[in-house]
LUMTORBA-703952 format. One record per residue (C-alpha): residue in three letters; x, y, z; residue number from 1. Coordinates in Angstrom, 3 decimals. Example, Ala and Ser with C-alpha at 12.3 -4.5 7.8 and 13.67 -1.06 7.14 Angstrom:
// LUMTORBA-703952
residu, c1, c2, c3, num
ALA, 12.300, -4.500, 7.800, 1
SER, 13.670, -1.060, 7.140, 2
***
This chain:
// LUMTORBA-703952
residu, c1, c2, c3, num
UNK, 105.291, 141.860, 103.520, 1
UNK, 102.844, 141.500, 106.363, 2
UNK, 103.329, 142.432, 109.651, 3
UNK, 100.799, 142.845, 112.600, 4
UNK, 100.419, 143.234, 116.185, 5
UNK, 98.258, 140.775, 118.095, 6
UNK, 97.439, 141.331, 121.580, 7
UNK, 95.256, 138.914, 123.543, 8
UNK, 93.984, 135.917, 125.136, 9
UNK, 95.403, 132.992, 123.307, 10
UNK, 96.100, 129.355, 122.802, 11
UNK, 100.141, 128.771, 122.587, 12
UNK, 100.937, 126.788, 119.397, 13
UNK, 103.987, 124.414, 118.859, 14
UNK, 106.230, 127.444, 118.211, 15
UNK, 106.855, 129.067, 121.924, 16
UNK, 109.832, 126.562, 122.738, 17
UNK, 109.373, 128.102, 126.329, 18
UNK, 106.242, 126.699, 127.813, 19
UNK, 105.708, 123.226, 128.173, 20
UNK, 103.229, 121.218, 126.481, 21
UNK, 100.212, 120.366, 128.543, 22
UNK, 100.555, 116.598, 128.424, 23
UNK, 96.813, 115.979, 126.704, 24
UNK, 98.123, 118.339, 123.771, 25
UNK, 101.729, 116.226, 123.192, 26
UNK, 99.394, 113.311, 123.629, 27
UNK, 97.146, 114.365, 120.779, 28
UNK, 99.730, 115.171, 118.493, 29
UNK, 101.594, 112.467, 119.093, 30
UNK, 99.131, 110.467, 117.567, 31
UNK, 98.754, 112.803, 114.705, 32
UNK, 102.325, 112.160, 114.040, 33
UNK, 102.179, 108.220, 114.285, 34
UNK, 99.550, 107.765, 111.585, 35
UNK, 101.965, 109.793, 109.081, 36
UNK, 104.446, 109.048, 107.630, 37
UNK, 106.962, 112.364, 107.617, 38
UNK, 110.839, 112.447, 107.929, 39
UNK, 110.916, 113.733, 111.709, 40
UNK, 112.795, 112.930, 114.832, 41
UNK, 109.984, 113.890, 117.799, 42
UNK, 112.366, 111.947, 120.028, 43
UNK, 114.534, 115.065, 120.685, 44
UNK, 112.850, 118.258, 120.963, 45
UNK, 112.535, 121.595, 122.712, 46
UNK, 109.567, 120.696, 125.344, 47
UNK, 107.377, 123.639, 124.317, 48
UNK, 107.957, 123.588, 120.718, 49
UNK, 106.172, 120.355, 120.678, 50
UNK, 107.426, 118.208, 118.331, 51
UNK, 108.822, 120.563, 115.863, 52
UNK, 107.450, 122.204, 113.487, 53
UNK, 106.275, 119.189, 111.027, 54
UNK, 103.002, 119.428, 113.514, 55
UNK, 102.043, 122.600, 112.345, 56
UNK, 101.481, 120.528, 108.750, 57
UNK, 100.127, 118.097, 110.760, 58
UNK, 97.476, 119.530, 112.101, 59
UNK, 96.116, 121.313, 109.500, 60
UNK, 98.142, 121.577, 105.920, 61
UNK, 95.902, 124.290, 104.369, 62
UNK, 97.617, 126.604, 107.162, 63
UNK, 100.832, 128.680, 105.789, 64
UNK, 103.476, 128.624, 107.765, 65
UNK, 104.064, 131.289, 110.425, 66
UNK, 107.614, 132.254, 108.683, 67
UNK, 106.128, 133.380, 105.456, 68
UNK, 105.396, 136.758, 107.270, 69
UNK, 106.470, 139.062, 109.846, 70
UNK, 104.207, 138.703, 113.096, 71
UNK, 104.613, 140.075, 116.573, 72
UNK, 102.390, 138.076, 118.711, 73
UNK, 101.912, 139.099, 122.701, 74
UNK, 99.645, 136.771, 124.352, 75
UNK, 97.879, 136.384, 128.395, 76
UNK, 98.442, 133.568, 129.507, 77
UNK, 97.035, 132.265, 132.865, 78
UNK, 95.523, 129.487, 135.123, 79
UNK, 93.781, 129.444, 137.874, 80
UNK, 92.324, 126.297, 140.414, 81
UNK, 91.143, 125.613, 143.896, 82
UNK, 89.512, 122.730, 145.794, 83
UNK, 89.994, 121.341, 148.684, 84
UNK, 92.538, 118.706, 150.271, 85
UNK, 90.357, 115.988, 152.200, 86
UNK, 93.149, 114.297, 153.847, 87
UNK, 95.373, 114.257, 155.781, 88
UNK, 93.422, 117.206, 156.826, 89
UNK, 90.825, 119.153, 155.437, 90
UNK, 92.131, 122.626, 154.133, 91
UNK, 92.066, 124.948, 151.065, 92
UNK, 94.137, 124.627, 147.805, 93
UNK, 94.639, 126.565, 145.027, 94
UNK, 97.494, 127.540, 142.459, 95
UNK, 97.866, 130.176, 139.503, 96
UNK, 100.039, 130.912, 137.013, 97
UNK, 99.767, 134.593, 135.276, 98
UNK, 101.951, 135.728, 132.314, 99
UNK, 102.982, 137.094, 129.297, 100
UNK, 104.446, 135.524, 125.989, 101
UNK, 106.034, 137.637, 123.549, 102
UNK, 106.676, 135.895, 120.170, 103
UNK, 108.303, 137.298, 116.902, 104
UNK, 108.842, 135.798, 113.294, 105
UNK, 110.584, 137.332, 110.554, 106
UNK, 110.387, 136.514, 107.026, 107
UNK, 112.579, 133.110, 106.482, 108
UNK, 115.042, 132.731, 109.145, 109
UNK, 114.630, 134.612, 112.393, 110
UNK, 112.173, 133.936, 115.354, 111
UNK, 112.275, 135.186, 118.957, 112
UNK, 110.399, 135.100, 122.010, 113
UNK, 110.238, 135.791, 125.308, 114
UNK, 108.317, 134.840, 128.355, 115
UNK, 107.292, 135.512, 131.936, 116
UNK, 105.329, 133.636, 134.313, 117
UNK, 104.090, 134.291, 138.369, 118
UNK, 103.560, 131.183, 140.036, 119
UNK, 102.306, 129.935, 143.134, 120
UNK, 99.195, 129.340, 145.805, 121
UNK, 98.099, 127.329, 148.260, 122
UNK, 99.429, 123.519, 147.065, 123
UNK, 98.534, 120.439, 148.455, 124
UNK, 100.367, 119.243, 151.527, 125
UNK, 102.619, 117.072, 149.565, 126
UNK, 104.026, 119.896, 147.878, 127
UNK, 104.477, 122.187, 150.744, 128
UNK, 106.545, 119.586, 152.301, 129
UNK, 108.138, 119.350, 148.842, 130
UNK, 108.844, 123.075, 148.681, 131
UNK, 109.868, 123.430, 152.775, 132
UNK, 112.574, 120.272, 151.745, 133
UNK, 114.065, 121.486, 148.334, 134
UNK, 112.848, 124.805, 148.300, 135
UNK, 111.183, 124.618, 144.263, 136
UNK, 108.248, 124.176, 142.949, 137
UNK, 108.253, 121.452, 140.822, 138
UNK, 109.171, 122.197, 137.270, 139
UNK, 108.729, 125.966, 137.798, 140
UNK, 111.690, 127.270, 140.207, 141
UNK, 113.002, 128.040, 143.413, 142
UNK, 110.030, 128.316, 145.957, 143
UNK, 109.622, 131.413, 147.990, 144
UNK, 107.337, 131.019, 150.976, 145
UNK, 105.165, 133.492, 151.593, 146
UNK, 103.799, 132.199, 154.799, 147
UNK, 100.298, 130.642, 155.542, 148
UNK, 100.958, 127.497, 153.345, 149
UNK, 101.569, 130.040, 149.985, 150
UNK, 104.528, 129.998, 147.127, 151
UNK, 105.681, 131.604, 144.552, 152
UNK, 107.913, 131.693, 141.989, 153
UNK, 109.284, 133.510, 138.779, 154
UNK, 109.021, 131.598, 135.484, 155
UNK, 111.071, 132.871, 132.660, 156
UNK, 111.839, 131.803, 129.100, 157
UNK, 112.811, 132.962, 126.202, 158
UNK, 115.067, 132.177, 122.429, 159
UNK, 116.103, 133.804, 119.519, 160
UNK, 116.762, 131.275, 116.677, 161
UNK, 118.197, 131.222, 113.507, 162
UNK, 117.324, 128.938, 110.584, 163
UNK, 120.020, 128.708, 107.860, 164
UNK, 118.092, 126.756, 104.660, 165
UNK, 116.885, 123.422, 105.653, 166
UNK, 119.758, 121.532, 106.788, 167
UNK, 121.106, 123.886, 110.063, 168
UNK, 118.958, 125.576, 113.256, 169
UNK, 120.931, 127.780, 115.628, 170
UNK, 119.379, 129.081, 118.524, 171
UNK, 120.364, 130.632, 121.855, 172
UNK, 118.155, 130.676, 124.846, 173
UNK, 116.305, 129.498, 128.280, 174
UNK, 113.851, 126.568, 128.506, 175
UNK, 113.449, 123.152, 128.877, 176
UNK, 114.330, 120.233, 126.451, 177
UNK, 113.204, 116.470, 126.349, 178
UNK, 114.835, 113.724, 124.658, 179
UNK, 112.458, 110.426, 124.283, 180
UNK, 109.119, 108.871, 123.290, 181
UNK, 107.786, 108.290, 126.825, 182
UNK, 105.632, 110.110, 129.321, 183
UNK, 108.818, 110.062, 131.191, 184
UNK, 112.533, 110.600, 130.170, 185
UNK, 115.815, 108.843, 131.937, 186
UNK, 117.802, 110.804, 130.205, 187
UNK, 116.744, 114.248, 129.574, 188
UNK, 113.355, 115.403, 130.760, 189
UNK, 111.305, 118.719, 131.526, 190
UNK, 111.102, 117.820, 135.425, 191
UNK, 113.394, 120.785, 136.286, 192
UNK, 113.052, 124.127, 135.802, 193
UNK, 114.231, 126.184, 132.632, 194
UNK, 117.762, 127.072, 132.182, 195
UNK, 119.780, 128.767, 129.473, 196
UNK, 121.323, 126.769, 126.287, 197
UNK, 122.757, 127.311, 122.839, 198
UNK, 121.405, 124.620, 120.922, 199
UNK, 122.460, 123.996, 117.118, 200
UNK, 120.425, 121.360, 114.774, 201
UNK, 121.433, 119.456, 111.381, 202
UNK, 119.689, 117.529, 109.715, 203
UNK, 120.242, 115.516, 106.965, 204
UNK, 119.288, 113.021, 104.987, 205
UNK, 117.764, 110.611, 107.800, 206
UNK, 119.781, 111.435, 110.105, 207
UNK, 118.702, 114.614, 112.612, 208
UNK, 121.823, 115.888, 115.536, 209
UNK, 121.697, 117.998, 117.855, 210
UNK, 124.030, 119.941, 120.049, 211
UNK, 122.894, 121.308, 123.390, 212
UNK, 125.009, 123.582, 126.015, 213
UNK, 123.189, 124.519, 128.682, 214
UNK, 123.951, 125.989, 132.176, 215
UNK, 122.768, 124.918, 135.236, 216
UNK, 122.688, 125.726, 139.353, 217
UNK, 123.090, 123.579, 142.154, 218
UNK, 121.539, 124.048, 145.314, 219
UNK, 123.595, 121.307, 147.777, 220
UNK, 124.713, 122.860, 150.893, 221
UNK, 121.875, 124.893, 152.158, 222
UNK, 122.997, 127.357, 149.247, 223
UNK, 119.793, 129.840, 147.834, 224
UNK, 119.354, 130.489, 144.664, 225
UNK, 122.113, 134.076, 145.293, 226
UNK, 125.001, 131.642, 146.091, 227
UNK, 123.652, 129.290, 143.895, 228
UNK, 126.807, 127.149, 142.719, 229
UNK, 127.408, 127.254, 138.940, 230
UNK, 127.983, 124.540, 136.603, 231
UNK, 127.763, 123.210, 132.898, 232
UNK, 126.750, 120.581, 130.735, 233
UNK, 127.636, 119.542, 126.819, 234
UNK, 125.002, 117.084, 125.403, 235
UNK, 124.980, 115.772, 121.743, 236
UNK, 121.994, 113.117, 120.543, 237
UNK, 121.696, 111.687, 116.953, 238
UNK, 118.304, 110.127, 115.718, 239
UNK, 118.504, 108.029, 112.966, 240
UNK, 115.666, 107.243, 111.393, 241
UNK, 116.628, 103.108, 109.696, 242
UNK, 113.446, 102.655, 108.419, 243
UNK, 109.753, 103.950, 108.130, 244
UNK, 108.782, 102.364, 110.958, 245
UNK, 111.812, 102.236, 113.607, 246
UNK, 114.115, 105.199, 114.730, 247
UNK, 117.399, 104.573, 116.479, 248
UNK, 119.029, 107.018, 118.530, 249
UNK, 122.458, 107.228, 120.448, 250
UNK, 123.135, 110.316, 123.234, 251
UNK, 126.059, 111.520, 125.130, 252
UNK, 126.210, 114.159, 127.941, 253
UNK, 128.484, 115.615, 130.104, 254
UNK, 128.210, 117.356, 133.612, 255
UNK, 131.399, 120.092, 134.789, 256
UNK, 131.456, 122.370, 137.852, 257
UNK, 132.514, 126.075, 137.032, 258
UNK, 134.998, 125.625, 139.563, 259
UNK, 136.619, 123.929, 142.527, 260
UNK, 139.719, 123.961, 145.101, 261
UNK, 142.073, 124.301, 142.093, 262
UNK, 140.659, 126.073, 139.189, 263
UNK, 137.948, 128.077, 137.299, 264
UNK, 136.933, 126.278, 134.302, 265
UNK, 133.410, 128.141, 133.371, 266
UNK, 132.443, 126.988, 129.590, 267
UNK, 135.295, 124.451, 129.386, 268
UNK, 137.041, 124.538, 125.699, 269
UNK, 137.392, 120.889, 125.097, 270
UNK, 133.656, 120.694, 125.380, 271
UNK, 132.911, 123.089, 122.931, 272
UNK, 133.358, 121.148, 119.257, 273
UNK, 130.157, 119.817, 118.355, 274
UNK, 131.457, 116.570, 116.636, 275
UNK, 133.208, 115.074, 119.563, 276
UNK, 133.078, 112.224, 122.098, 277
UNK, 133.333, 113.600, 125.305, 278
UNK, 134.441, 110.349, 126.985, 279
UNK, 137.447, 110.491, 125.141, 280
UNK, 138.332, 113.752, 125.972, 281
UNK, 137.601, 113.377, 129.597, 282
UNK, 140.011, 111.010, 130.018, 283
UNK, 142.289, 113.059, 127.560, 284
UNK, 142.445, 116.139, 130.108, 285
UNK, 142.262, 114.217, 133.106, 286
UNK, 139.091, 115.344, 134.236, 287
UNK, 136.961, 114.434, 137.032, 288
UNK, 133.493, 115.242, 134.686, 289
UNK, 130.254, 113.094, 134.904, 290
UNK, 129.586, 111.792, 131.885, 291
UNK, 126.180, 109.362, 130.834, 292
UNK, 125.425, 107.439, 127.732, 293
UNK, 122.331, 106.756, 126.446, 294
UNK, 120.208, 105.349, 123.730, 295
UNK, 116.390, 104.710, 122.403, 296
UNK, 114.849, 103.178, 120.108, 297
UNK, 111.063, 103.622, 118.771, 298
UNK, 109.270, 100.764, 116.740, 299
UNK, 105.792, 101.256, 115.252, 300
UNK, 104.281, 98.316, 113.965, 301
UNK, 100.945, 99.168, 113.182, 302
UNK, 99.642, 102.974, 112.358, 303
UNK, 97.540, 102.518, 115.703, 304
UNK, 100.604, 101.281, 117.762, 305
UNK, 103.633, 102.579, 118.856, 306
UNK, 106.922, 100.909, 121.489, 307
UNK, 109.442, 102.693, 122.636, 308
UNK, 112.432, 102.436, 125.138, 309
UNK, 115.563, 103.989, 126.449, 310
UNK, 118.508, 102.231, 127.990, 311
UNK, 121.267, 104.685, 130.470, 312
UNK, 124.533, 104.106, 130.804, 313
UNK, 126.049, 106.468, 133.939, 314
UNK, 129.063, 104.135, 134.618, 315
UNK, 130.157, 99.991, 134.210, 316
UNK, 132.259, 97.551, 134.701, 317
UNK, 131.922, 94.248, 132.674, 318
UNK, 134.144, 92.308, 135.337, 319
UNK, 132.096, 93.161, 138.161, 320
UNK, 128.669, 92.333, 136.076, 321
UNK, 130.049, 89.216, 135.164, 322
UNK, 130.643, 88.812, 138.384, 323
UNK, 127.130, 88.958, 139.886, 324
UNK, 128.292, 90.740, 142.871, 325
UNK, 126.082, 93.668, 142.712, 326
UNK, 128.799, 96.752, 142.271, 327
UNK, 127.352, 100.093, 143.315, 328
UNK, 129.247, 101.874, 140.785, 329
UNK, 127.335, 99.800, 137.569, 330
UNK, 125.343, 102.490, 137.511, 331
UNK, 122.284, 101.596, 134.761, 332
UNK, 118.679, 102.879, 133.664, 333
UNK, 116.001, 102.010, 131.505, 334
UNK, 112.549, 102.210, 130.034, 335
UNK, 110.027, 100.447, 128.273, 336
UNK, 106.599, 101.649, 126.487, 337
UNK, 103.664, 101.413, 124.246, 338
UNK, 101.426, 103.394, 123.139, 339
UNK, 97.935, 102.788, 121.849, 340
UNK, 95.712, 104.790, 119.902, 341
UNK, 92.200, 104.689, 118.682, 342
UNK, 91.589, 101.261, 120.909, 343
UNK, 88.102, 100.115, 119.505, 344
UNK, 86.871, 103.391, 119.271, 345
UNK, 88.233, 106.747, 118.232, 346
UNK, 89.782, 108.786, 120.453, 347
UNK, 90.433, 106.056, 122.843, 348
UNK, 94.082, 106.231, 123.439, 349
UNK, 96.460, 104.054, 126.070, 350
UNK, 99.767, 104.135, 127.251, 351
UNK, 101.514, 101.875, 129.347, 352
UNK, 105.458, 102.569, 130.482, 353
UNK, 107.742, 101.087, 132.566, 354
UNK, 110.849, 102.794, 134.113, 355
UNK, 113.572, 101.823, 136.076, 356
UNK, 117.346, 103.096, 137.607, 357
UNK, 119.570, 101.442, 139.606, 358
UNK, 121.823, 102.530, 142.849, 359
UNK, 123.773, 105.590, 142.550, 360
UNK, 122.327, 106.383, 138.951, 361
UNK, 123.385, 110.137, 137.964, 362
UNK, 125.199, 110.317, 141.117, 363
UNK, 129.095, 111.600, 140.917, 364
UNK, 131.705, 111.822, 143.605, 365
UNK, 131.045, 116.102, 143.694, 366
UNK, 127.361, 116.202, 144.427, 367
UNK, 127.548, 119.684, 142.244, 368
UNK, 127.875, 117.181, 139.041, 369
UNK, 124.926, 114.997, 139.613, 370
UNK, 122.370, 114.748, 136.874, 371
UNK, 120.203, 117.539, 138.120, 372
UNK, 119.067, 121.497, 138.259, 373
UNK, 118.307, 123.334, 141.269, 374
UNK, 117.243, 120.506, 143.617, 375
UNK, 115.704, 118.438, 140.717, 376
UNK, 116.513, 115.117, 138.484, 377
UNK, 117.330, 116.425, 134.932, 378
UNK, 115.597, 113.055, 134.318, 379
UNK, 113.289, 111.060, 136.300, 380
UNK, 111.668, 113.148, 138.991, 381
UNK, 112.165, 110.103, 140.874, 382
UNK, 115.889, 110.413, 140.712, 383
UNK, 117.510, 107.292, 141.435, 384
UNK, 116.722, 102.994, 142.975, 385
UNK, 113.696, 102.999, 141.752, 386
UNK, 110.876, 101.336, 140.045, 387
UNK, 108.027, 102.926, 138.091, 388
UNK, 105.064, 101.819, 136.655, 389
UNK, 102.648, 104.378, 134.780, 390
UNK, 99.193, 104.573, 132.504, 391
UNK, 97.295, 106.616, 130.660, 392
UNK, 94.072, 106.253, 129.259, 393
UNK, 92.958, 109.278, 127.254, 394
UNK, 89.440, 109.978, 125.622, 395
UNK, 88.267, 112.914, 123.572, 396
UNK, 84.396, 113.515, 122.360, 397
UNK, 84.008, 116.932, 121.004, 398
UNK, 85.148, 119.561, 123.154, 399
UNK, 85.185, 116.987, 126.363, 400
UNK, 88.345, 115.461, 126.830, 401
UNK, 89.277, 113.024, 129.478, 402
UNK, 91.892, 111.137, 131.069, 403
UNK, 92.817, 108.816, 133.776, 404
UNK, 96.219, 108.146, 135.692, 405
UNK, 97.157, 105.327, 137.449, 406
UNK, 100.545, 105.068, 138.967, 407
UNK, 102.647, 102.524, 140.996, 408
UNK, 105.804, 102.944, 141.833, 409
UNK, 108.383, 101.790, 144.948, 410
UNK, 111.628, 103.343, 145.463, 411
UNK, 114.232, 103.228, 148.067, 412
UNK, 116.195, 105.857, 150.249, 413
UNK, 119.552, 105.890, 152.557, 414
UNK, 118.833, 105.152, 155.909, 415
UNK, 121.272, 104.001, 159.088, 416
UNK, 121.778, 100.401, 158.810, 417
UNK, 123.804, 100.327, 161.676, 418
UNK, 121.731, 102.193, 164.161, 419
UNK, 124.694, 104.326, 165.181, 420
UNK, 123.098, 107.403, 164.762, 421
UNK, 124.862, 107.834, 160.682, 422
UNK, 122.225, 107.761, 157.545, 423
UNK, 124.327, 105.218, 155.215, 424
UNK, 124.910, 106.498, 151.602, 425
UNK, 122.434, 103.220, 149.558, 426
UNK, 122.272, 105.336, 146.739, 427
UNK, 118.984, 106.628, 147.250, 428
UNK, 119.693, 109.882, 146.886, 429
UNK, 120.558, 111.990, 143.551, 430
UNK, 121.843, 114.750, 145.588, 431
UNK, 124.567, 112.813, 147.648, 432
UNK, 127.801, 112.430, 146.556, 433
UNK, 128.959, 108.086, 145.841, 434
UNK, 131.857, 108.873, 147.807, 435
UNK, 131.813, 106.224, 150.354, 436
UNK, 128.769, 103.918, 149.797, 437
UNK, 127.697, 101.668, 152.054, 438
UNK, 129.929, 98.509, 151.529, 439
UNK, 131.353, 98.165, 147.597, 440
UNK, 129.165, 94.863, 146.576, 441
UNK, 125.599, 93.486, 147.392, 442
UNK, 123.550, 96.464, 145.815, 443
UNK, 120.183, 95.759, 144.564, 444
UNK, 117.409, 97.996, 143.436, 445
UNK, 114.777, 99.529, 146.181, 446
UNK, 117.632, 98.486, 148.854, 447
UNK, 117.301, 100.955, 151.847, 448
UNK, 114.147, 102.768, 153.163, 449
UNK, 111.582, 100.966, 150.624, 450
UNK, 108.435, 102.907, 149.949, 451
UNK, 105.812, 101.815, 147.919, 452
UNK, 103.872, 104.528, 145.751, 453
UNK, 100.430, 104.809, 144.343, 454
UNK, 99.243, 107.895, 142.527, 455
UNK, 95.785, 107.973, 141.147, 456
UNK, 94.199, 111.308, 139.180, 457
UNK, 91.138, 111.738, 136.778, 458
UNK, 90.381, 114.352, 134.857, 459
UNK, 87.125, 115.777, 133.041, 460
UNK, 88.393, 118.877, 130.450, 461
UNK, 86.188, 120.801, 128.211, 462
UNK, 86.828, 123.720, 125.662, 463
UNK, 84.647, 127.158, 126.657, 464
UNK, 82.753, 128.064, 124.065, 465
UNK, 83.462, 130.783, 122.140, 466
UNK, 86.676, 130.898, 123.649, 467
UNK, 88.709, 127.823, 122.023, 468
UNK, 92.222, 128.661, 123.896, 469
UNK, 90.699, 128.080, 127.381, 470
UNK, 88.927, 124.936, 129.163, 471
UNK, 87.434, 124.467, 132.471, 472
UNK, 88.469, 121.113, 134.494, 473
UNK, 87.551, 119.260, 137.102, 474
UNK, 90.486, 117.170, 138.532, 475
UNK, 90.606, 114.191, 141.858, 476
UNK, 93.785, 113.368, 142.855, 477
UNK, 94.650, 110.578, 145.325, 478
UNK, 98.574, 109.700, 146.159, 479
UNK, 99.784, 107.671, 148.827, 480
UNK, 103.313, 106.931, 149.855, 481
UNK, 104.101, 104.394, 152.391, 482
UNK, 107.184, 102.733, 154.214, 483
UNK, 107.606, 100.819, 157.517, 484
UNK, 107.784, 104.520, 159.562, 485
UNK, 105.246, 106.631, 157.622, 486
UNK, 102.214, 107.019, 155.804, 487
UNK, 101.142, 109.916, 153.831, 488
UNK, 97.902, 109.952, 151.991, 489
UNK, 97.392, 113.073, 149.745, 490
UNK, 93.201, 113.188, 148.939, 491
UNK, 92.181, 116.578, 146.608, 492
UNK, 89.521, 117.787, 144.561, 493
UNK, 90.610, 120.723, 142.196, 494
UNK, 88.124, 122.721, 139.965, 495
UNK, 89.740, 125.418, 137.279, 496
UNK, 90.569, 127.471, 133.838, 497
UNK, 93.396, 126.968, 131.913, 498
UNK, 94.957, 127.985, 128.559, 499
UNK, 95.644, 125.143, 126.445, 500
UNK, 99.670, 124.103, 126.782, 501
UNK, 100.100, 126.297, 129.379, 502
UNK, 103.193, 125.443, 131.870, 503
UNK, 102.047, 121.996, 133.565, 504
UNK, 104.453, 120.866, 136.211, 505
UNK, 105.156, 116.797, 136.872, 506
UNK, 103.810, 116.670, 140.349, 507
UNK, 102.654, 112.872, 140.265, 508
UNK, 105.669, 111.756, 142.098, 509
***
């Protein structure tokens, strides 16, 4: 046996499940994956791990894989930008993220790692108003201010995982996961910060299904992250793949407070066999639990083409549907997407997506059981009444990569209707219990305080040489947000280093 000690600056590979993908990586891969044909399901994945590790094969199959020996890997990892924010005043930005990753594999079965991040700076205004509101940085944690316009925050990570044989993948941990094809997810996503989760895999034959546990905080009330109020979440998603070319998959989650006025339920029992229907037994123990349905499906009908779409189910009533009257409580989301690669020339890759939730969606009656983790959507960073449109085109030559972003997007928020002084509950907000909505009919999407969204950035990458696991960037970001009372227009220029799929938080919202 083999076993050695690396210590140094280095790229992270698909298998740290801890540190999300930067999105030009997943991007790349993705396409490696859609010109092969291999019995995978990337639709439901850990977010660092990639998309399993099938890409390892991918990318290059003369490489052994990292179990056949022992290895203890530690590993830098950092990031570090600064510009300048032109509007709506001219000041200073910068961020950084500093860390260590410690990875181990054992012969067949056994991996582990564990992780540790700093991060924080100087972020755009957008963000500090972000940060002041919520108190997190996006994606990273719960934001500390440090005064002057800085933040910080502690990223940590971590698994140990156990392989039995082909068919079974146990592993115990805290990180992020993302079910779905699309830039985005509406049903689980890596918008929030990391959390811990037992997770257990089978697959077989076509058919890949996965159990997650996970637990999470909640932050309503003013509460820090001390008093932080506990609760827990049982999630099951199987992929099927039908046919070569199309993959079906069906999800089910559930969201439980650890306790309220009349008991203290912590992991709750009835949650806890992985072969269950958790609607069922909801209703079976009488509980008050949130719990969402979901599906996806992924068609690729050419090697250079790939659609994709998810459809939500948080509550529904087929009377009231059939009714037209616009029920808050039919509580839907969706998404639609394609993805192009190698568009005339090589390299040339576009994706288009469409996303969209309804009223109310992930909402429950106890705000603690909304669809989210300290202060974010366990989804769409947009939360809920919404409307979404985002693209992507990507372009690599050589070591230069680069990439443009164009989003638009409208959404709308509570406000008083009434002018008595009393913000009415629209369903605007993922945070805010449904209790009490304004009125029990006429509910439409964007009702409320409608903003409309544009978010523009482009980016110019390329590889240092001599040092492969680092590139220097240039990045212009332009996002404005506007309703009949406001106008914000966010206008920076950002110059850096960064390790390739180092932790890259969602921030275009």
């Amino acid at each position: 046996m083999i076993c050695s000690v690396v210590f140094s600056f280095q790229t992270l590979f698909a298998q740290q499940p801890g540190t999300t993908f930067n999105r030009d990586q997943l991007s790349a891969l993705d396409k490696k994956l859609n010109l092969k044909t291999v019995d995978e399901h990337p639709n439901i994945q850990p977010v660092a791990s990639g998309l399993e590790s099938s890409f390892n094969s991918l990318i290059d199959t003369s490489v052994h894989q990292p179990a056949l020996k022992k290895s203890i890997s530690l590993a830098v990892i950092g990031s570090l930008a600064g510009g300048f924010q032109l509007s709506p005043k001219t000041q200073p930005i910068g961020t950084g993220i500093i860390g260590l990753n410690l990875n181990l594999n054992n012969v067949k079965n056994w991996s582990a790692e564990a992780g540790y991040s700093l991060v924080g700076g100087l972020p755009p205004q957008y963000l500090r108003d972000y940060a002041d509101s919520l108190r997190i940085i996006p994606g990273a944690g719960y934001a500390v201010n440090d005064g002057n316009g800085l933040y910080h925050t502690h990223y940590t990570y971590g698994h140990i995982a156990y392989s039995n044989g082909k068919h079974f993948h146990f592993e115990i941990g805290k990180g992020k996961h993302f079910w779905g094809d699309g830039y985005r997810s509406m049903i689980l996503s890596d918008n929030a910060s990391s959390y811990p989760y037992a997770r257990i895999t089978t697959k077989i034959w076509k058919l890949k299904y996965t159990n997650l546990w996970t637990q999470m905080r909640d932050l309503n009330g003013g509460r820090t992250l001390t008093n932080a109020r506990i609760k827990y979440t049982a999630m099951h998603a199987l992929s099927f793949n039908a046919a070569r070319k199309f993959n079906f998959s069906i999800y089910e989650m559930v969201v439980w407070q650890d306790r309220d006025t009349m008991s203290h339920r912590t992991l709750d029992i009835n949650y806890l066999n992985p072969i269950i229907f958790y609607r069922p037994v909801e209703y079976s123990v009488g509980s008050p639990d949130n719990v969402i349905l979901a599906a996806s499906v992924k068609f690729r009908p050419k090697k250079w083409i790939q659609i994709y779409g998810q459809f939500v189910l948080d509550e529904f009533n087929l009377k009231q549907f059939q009714g037209n009257k616009k029920w808050w409580a039919n509580k839907l989301a969706g998404q639609i997407g394609i993805k192009v690669f190698d568009l005339m020339i090589p390299n040339l890759n576009l994706q288009s997506e469409m996303n969209i939730a309804r009223p109310f969606t992930y909402t429950h009656g106890s705000p603690i059981q909304s669809w989210t983790h300290l202060n974010q959507s366990l989804a769409h960073p947009m939360g809920c009444n919404f409307i979404e449109w985002v693209n992507f085109i990507r372009y690599d030559k050589g070591n230069w990569k680069f990439q443009e972003q164009f989003t638009w997007a409208a959404f709308g928020r509570d406000r008083d209707v009434n002018g008595d002084g009393i913000v009415d509950n629209l369903g605007g907000n993922i945070l805010r219990s449904y209790k009490d909505p304004y009125e029990q009919f006429g509910h439409s999407i964007l009702q409320g305080d409608k903003s409309n969204f544009y978010y523009h950035s482009f980016t110019i990458a390329r590889e240092i040489p001599g040092l492969d696991a680092y590139e220097i960037f240039v990045n212009h970001t332009l996002r404005y947000d506007q309703n009949e009372s406001r106008r914000n227009v966010d206008n920076f220029l950002m110059v850096g280093i960064r390790t390739h799929g180092l932790l890259q938080q969602a921030t275009d919202f």
